[in-house]
N, C-alpha and C positions, 0 to 999 in steps of 0.2 A: 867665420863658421867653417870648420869642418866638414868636408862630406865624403861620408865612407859608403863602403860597396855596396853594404847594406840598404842606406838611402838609395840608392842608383840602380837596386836591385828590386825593390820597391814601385820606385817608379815604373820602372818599366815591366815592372806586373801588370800594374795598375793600367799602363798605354797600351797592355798587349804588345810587346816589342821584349826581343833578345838582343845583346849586345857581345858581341866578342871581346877579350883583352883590351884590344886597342882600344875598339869602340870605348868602352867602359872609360877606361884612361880621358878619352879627349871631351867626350861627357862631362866628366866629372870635373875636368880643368874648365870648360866655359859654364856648370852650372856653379862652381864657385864665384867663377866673374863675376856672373849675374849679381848674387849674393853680394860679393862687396860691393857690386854698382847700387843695387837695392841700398844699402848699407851709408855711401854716399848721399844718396835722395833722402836717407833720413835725416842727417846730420845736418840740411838746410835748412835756417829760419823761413817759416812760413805763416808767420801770424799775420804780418798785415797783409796775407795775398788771398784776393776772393776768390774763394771757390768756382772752378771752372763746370757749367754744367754743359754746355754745348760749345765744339769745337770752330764755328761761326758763327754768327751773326745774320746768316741768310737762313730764310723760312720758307719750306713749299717750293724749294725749284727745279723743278719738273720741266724732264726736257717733249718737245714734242712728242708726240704717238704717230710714227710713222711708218707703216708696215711695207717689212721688206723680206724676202726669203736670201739667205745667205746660203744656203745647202738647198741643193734639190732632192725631187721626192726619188730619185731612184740613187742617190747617196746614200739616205736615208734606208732606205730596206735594204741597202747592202750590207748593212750590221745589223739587221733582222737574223736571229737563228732562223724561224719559220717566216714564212710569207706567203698570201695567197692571193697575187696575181696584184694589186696595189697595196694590199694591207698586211698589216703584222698579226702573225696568227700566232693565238696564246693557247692555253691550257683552257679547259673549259671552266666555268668559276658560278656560274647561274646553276641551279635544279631547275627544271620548267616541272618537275613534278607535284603534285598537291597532293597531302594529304586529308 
């Protein structure tokens, strides 16, 4: 399959993303790949292979819950824009008014 600018220009509407020249170019050379690789995966017999619904064999395994702080709280407000004294201060978002 072919893939022209247009495809490529498409896409990357659709991603919200711009591409320069190059860009474009090297794009459009690995989404071809793809496309023949895709293209390859068809071309294998697959009748007698059972459908794969899960990628193991193992059910439910859950590792411990074991509570740990990796970051401390004054890390943390340090990429707070606002803070007020321990806490992050927001815009206010409640009315306390009643009509």
């Amino acid at each position: 399959m072919e893939i022209k600018d247009e495809l490529i220009d498409h896409i990357a509407h659709l991603a919200r993303l711009s591409f320069t020249g190059a860009d474009k170019t090297a794009i459009k050379k690995d989404l071809g790949n793809i496309v023949d690789f895709m293209g390859q995966l068809n071309a294998i017999d697959t009748k007698n292979v059972e459908p794969l619904i899960y990628m193991s064999e193992e059910i439910n395994v859950l590792r411990s819950d074991v509570p740990k702080q990796d970051i401390s709280h004054e890390e943390i407000l340090k990429n707070a824009p606002k803070k007020d004294s321990d806490y992050f201060r927001i815009p206010k978002v409640l009315d306390k008014t009643i009509d």
